[in-house]
N, C-alpha and C positions, 0 to 999 in steps of 0.2 A: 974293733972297739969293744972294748970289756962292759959286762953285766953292770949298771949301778943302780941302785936300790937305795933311793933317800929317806929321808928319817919320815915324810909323809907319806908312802908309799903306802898302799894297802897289805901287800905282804907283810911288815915293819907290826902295822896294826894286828893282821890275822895272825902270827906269830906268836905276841902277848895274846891274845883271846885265848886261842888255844893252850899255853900253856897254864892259863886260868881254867878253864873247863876242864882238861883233860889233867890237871894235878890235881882239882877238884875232888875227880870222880876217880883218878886212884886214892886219894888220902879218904875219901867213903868207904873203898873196896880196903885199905889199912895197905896201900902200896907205898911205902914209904920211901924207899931206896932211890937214890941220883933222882930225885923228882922233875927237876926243871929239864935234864936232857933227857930223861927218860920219856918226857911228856914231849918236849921237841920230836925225840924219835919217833915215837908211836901218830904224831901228826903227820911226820913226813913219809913215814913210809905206806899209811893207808888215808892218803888225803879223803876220799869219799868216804870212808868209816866215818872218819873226825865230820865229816858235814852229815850223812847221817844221825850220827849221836846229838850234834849238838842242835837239831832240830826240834829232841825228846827233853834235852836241858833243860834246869831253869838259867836267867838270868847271873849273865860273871859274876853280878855282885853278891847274888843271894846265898845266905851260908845254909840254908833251910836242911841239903843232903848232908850238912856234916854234923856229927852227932857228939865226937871228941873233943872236950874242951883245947886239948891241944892242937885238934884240927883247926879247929875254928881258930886258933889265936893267930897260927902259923900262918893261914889261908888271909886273915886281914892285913898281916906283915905284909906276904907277897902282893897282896894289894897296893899295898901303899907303895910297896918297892917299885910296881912296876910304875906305878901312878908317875914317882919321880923318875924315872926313866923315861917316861915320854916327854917329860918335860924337858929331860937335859937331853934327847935329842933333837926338840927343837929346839932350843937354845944353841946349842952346838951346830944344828945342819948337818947331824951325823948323813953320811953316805956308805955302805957295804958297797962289796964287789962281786960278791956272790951270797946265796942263802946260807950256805956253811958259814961265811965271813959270818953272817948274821947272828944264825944259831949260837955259836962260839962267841959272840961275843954276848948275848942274850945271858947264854949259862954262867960265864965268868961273872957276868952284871948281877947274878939273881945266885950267887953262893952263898953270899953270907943270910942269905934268909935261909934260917934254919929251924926245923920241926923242935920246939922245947921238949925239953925230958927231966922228967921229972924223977 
């Protein structure tokens, strides 16, 4: 029987955290590039890093370390985006089948939030 991962899952949840913090604190550091999987990757490939750091964090919500008007604007979007995203998987009863299923579907879900340029 196959891995399934439903939409109330903690993974589901630590997933979006993560990509909150850790796009965070690259759009602080001006890491701009592939942000949503770059920030999946970097969670998944040093999960204890990711829980070290985010113990020095402030709170997902706080924009306090971002300084860029553009950060900040981008950072409340992806808020909101994921915000709807939880919702429509409750609504839906999303289920994955693996954490890639996840991630990839995570990324696809959170592309159109994009950094403004001005």
């Amino acid at each position: 029987m196959g891995l399934k991962i439903k939409w109330n899952d903690d993974r589901v949840r630590g997933a979006t955290t993560a990509i909150l913090l850790i796009a965070r604190d690259r759009l602080r550091r001006g890491a701009t590039n592939d942000l949503i999987q770059a920030s999946l990757a970097e969670y998944r490939d040093d999960p204890d890093g990711y829980k070290a750091s985010k113990a020095t964090w402030a709170d997902v919500k706080e924009l306090g370390p971002l300084r860029n008007p553009q950060h900040v604007a981008y950072y409340k979007n992806l808020l909101v985006a994921i915000d709807g995203l939880a919702a429509k998987t409750a609504k839906q009863k999303t289920q994955f089948n693996s954490l890639l299923e996840l991630d990839n579907w995570l990324v696809a879900s959170l592309k159109n939030v994009r950094l403004a340029e001005y």
